[in-house]
DODO-888997 format. One record per atom (N, C-alpha, C): residue in one letter; z, y, x. Coordinates in steps of 0.05 Angstrom, whole numbers, plus 5000, padded with zeros to 4 digits. Each point is the difference from the previous one (the first is absolute). Layout:
<gubas>
AZYX/...
</gubas>
This chain:
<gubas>
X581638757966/X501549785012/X503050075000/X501749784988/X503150095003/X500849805020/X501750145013/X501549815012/X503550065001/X501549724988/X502549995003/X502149865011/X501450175017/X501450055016/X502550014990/X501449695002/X502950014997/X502949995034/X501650104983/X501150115033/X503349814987/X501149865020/X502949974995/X501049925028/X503450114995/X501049875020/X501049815007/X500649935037/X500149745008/X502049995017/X500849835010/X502750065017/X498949875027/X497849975016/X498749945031/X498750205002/X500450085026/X498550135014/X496549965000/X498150144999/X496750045001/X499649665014/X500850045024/X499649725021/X500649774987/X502150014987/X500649644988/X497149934983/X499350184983/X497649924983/X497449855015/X499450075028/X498649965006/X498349685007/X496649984987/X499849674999/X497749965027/X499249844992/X497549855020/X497650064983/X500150024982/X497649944979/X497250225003/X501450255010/X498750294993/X498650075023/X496550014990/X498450145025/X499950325007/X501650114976/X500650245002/X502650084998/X500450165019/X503950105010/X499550204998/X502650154989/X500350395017/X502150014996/X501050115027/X502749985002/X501350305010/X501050144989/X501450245010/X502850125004/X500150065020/X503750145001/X500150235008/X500950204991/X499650345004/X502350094993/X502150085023/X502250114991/X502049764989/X500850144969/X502649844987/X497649834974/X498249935000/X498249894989/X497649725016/X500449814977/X497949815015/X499049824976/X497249945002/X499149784982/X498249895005/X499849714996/X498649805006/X498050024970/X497049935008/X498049944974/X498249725001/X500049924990/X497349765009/X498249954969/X498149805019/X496950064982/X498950214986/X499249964985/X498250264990/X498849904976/X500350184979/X499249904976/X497150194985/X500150335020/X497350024992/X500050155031/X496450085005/X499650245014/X499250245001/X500350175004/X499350214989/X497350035001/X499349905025/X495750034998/X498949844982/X501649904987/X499349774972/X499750094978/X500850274990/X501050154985/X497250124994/X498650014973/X497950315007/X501550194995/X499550115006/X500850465006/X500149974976/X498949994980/X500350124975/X501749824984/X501549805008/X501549874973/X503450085011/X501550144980/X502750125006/X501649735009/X502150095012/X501849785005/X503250184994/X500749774974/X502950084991/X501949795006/X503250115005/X501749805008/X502150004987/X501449704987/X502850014976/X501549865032/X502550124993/X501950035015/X501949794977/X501249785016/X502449844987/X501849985013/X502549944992/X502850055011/X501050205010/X500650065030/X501350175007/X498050285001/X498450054977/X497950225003/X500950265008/X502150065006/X500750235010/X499850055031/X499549785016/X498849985028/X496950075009/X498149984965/X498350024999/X498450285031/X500650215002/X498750125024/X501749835035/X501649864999/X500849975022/X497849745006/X498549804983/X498149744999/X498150065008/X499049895025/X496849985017/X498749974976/X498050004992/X498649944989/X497649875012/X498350205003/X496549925035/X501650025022/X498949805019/X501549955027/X496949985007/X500650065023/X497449985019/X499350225020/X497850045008/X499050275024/X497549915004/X499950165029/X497350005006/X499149965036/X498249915005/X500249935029/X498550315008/X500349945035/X500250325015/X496550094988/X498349725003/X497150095001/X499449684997/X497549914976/X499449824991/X498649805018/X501449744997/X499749785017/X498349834995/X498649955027/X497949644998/X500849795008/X501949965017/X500749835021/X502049774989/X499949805005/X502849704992/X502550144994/X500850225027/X502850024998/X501650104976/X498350154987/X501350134973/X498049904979/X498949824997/X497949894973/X501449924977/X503850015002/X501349834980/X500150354981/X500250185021/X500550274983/X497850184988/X498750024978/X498750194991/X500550335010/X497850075007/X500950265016/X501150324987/X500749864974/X501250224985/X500849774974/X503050014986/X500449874981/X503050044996/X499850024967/X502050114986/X500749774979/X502549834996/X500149794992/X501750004977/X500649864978/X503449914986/X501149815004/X502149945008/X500349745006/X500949864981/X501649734998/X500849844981/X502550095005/X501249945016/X503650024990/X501050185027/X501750125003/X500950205019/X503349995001/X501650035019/X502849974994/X501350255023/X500750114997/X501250334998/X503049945010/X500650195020/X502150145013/X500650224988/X501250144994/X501150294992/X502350084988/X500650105027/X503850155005/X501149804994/X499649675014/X502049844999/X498949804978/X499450134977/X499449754984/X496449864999/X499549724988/X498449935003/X498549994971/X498749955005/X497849954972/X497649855012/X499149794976/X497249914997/X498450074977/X498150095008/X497750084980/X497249754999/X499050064974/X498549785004/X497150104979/X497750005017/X497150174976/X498149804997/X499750034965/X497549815004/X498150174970/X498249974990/X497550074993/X500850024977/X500150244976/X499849924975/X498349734989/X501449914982/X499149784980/X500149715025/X501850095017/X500249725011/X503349905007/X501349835007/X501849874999/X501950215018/X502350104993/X502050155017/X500849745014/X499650045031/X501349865016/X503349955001/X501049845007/X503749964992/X498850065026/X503950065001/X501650235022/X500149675029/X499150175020/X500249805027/X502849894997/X500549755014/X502149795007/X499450075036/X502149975018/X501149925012/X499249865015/X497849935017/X497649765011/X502649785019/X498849774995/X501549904993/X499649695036/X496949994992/X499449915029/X498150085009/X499250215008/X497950175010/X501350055025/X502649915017/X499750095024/X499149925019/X498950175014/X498449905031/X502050025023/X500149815022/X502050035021/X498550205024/X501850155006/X498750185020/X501749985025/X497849835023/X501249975022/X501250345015/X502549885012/X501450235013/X498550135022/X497749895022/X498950085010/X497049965008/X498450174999/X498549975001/X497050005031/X499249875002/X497450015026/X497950155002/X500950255013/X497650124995/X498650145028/X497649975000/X497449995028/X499250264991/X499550245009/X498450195008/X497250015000/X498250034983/X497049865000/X498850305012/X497850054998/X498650175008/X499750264982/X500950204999/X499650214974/X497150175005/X500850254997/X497450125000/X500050075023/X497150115013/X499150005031/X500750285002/X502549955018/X500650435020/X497250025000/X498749885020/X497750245011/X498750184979/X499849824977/X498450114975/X501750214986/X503750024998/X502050204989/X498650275025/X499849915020/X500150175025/X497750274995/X497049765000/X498150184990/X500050154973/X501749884985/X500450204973/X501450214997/X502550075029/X501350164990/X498750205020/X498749875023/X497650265015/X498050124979/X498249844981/X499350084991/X500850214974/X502349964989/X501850234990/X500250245011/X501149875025/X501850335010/X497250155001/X497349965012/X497350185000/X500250094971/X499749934982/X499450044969/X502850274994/X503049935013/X501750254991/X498850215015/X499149885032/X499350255007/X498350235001/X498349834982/X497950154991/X500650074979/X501049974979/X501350154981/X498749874979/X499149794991/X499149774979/X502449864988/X501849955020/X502649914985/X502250115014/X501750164979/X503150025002/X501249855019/X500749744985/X501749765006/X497949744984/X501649785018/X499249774992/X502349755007/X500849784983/X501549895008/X499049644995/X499949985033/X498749685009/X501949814999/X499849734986/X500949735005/X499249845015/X503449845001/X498049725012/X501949734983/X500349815015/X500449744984/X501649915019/X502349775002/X500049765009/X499949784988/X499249695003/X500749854992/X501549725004/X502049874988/X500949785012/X499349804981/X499549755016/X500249754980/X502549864993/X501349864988/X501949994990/X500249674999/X501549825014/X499849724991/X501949914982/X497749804983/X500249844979/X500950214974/X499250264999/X500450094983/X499650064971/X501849944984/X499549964970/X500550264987/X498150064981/X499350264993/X503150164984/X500449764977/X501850004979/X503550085022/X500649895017/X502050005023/X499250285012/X497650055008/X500550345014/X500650224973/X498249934982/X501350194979/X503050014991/X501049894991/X502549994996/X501950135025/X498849835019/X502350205029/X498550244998/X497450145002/X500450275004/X500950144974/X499749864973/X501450104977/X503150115006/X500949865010/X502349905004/X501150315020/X498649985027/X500150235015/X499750224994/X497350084977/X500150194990/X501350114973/X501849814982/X502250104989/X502650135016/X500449965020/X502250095010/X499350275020/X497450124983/X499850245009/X501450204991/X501850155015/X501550314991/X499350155003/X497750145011/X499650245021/X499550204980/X498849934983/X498050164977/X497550054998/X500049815022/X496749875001/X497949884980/X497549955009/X499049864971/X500349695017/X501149704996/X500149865003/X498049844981/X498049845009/X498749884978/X498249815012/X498849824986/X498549764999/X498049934973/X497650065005/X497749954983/X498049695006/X500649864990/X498349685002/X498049964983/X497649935009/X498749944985/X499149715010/X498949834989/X500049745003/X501649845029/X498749935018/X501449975027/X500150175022/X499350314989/X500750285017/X502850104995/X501450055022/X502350194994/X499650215015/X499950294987/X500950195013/X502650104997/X501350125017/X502550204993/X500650135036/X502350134976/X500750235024/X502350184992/X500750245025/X502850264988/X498750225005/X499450044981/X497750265012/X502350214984/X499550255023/X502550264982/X497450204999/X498349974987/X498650234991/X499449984966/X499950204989/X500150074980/X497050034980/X498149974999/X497650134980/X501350294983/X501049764984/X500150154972/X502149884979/X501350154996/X502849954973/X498950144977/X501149834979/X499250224974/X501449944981/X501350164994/X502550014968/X499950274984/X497049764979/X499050194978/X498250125008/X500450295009/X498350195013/X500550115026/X502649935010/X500349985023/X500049955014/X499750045028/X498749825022/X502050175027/X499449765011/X500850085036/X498849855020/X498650075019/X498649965024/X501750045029/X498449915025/X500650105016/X498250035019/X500250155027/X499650025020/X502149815019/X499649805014/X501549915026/X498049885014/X500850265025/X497949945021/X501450075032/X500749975017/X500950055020/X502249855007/X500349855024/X501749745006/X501650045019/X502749924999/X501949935034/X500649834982/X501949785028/X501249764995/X503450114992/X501049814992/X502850005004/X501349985021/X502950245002/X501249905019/X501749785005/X501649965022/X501049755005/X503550114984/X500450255014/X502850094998/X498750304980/X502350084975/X499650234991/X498650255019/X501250015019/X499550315014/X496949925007/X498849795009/X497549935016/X498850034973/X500649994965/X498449914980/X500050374990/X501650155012/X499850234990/X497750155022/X499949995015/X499550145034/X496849784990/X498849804982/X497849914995/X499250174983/X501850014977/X499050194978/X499150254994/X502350235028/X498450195011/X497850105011/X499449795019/X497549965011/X497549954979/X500749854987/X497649954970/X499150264983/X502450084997/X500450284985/X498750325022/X500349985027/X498650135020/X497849935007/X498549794995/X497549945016/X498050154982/X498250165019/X497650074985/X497849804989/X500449805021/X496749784983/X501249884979/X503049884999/X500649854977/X499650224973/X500350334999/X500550144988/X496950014995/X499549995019/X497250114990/X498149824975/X500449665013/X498649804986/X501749954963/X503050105003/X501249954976/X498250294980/X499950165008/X499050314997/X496149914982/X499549805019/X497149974988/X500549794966/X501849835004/X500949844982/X500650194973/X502350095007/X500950254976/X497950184993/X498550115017/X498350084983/X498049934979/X498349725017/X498449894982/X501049934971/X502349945005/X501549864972/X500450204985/X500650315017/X500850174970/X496850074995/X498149975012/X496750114989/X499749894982/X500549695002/X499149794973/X501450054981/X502650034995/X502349994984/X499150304980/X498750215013/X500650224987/X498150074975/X496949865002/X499350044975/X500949704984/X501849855005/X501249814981/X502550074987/X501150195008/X503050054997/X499750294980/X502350024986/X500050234979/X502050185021/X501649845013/X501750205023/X500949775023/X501150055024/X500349805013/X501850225026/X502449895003/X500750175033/X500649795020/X500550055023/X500249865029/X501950205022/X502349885012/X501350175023/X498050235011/X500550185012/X499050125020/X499449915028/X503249795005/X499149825034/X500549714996/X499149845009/X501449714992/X502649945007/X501149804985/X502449815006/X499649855020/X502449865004/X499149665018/X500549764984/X499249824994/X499949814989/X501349875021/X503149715000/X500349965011/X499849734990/X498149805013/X500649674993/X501849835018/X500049775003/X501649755016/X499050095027/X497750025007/X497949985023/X498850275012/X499650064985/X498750314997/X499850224982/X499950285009/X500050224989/X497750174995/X499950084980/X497450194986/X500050284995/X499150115009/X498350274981/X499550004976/X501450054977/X500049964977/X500550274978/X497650064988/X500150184983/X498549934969/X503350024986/X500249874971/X497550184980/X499149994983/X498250154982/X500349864977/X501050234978/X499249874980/X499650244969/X499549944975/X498850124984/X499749904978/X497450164986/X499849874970/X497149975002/X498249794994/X497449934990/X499550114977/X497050115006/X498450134972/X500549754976/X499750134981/X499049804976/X498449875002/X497050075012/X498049754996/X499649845027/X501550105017/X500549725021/X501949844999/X498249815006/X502349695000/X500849985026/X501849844996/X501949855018/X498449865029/X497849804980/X498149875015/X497750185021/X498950244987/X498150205009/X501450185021/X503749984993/X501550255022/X500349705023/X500149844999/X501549755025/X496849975017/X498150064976/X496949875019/X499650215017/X499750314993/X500150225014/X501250035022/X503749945006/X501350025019/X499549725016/X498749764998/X498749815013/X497749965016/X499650025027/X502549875012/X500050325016/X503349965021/X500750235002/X499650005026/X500750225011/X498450085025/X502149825018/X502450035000/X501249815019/X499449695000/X498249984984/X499149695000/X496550015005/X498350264999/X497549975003/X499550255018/X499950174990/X499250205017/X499850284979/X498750255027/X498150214983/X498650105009/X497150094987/X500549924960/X498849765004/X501349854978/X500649764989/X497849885006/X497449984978/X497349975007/X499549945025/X500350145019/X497949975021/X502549825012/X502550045004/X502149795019/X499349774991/X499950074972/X499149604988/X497849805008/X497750165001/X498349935012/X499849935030/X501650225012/X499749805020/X502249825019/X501849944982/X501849805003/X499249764995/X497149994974/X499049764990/X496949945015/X499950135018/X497750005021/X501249925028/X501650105003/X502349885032/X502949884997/X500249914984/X502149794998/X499749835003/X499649705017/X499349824995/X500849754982/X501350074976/X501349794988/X500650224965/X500049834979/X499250154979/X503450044992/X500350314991/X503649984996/X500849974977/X498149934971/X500249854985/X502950244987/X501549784996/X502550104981/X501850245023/X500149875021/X501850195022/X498750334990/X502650165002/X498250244989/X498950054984/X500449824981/X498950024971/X503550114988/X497949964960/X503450124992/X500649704982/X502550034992/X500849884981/X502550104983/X500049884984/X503150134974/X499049864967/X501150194984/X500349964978/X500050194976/X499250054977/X500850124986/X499849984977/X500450124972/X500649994969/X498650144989/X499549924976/X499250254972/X501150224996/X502449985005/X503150234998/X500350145021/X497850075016/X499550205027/X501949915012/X501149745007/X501449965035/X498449835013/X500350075027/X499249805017/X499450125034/X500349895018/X499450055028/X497649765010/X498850125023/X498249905017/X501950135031/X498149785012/X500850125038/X498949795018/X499750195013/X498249815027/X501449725014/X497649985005/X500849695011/X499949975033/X502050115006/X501450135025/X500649765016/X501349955030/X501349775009/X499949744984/X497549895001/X499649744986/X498749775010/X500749784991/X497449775014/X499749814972/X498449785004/X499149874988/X500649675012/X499849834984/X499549695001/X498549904984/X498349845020/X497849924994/X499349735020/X498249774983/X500749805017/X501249885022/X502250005000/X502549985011/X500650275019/X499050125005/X499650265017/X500750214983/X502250165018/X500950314998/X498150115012/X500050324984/X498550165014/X500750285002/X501050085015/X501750244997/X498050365003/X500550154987/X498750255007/X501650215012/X498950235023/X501150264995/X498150085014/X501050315000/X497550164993/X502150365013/
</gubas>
């Protein structure tokens, strides 16, 4: 199977491109980079294992490793329920046309199937806009039941203290209903909100028919350029201060506490266990950094290295999935029983998502601080 991939540039921003038409979105901003993709022209579970997949590069082919190529992820733990039925619980996609941010300039790309019609380059949509009222009504509905978070995290703490689990890390939900809300109008405004992310966050939005998820999640999976890779550990939290001295006199405290040290301590390790029969070499600080965001500050210890030859990209992101600051340890057994006392399925939350190429680039990362819309209802997670 070939598929080709022509790339040129455009003078709008990712956002102008955007239509009504597409049951499938992905939308990302990371750093000094962002790109919008819609539809999908094959899937990868469509694919048998055994037929190769080659790609001709047109126009600006020298961008060729910076181009998503599969977009997609994977949810925390595979779902039955309405709320996530639009998402397959693992799926790796191509899309039809994609339009690219990078260092300022823009580009649209556009893939379609050998021996079939090269799509012309997107226009400029022209009446596809939806009006998005300036404010919105929103009621507080019922989320998930304390009593039931309550008994789960009693029933945890017995399980650490018996020594069956490390750590474990419990959710919950809220939800609001949203009046007279039109699906096409919230996308675009949270598009909208989440382009004007700076932090160096992952900013993003994945749609699949009338589901929106998105979110800013600052955790990392997995980077890879070529053979190299970088991970992380961030695990241990203070807030921001109000005034410098109160944000330093936080940061010390973060950096002195033994439990935050201790729980970032369980993180870093697990990650360098997994990492070490994948990696040909790999190093990590001796003590952590702080990670400093808008809101809050992290325990953050960078790792990074070179991948063996016969691991992939896909086999090193599934391994480091999901990570202990989003499930627990060991993994196995936190998982299990987050999906036995949770009362509500977390679907994509905590799942991963990203992107990557033939030409060994590409990142994944958790799906951190996020909610969802869904018949007219937000639904927010943390954890």
């Amino acid at each position: 199977m070939n598929i080709s991939i022509r790339i040129s540039p455009v003078s709008h921003s990712p956002l102008s491109y955007l239509t009504n038409k597409r049951n499938t979105v992905f939308f990302l901003r990371h750093s000094d980079r962002a790109f919008l993709a819609m539809g999908s022209v094959v899937k990868w579970n469509d694919i048998p294992p055994q037929q190769e997949i080659t790609l001709s590069f047109f126009g600006e082919s020298e961008l060729a490793q910076e181009i998503p190529v599969y977009l997609g992820g994977k949810k925390f733990y595979p779902t039955t329920g309405a709320m996530w039925e639009d998402y397959p619980d693992e799926e790796w996609f191509i899309p039809e046309t994609a339009f690219l941010e990078i260092d300022g300039q823009c580009y649209a790309v556009t893939y379609c199937l050998s021996g079939e019609p090269q799509p012309e380059m997107p226009e400029l949509p022209e009446t596809d806009a939806v009006h998005c009222a300036d404010r919105w009504e929103s009621v507080l509905k019922e989320g998930d039941d304390f009593s039931s978070w309550e008994a789960a995290v009693t029933g945890a703490t017995t399980m650490i203290n018996s020594g069956t689990m490390q750590k474990v890390v419990l959710a919950r939900y809220r939800q609001f209903r949203v009046a007279d809300a039109v699906p096409e109008a919230m996308r675009r405004h949270l598009l909208t909100l989440l382009d004007s992310v700076n932090t160096g966050e992952y900013a993003f939005l994945y749609q699949r028919n009338e589901t929106l998820f998105f979110g800013i999640s600052p955790e990392t999976i997995l980077t890879i350029e070529g053979r190299d890779f970088s991970t992380e550990a961030l695990a241990g939290s203070r807030r921001r201060g109000a005034t410098e001295a109160e944000d330093n006199r936080l940061e010390a405290e973060l950096m002195q506490s033994s439990k935050e040290l201790s729980e970032h301590n369980f993180v870093t390790a697990h990650i360098a266990d997994v990492i070490a029969p994948l990696a040909e070499w790999y190093k990590l600080p001796f003590r952590p950094i702080v990670k400093k965001l808008p809101t809050l500050q992290h325990l953050h210890t960078p790792i990074h290295g070179k991948l063996k030859a016969d691991v992939s990209y896909l086999e090193a992101a599934g391994q480091l999935f999901p990570t202990p600051a989003v499930c627990g340890i060991p993994t196995d057994t936190a998982r299990s029983f987050i999906t036995a006392h949770e009362p509500f399925e977390r679907g994509y939350y905590a799942g991963m998502l990203g992107w990557h190429n033939p030409a060994g680039y590409g990142e994944v990362f958790s799906c951190l601080r996020a909610g969802a819309f869904r018949d007219g209802c937000f639904y927010f997670f943390g954890g």
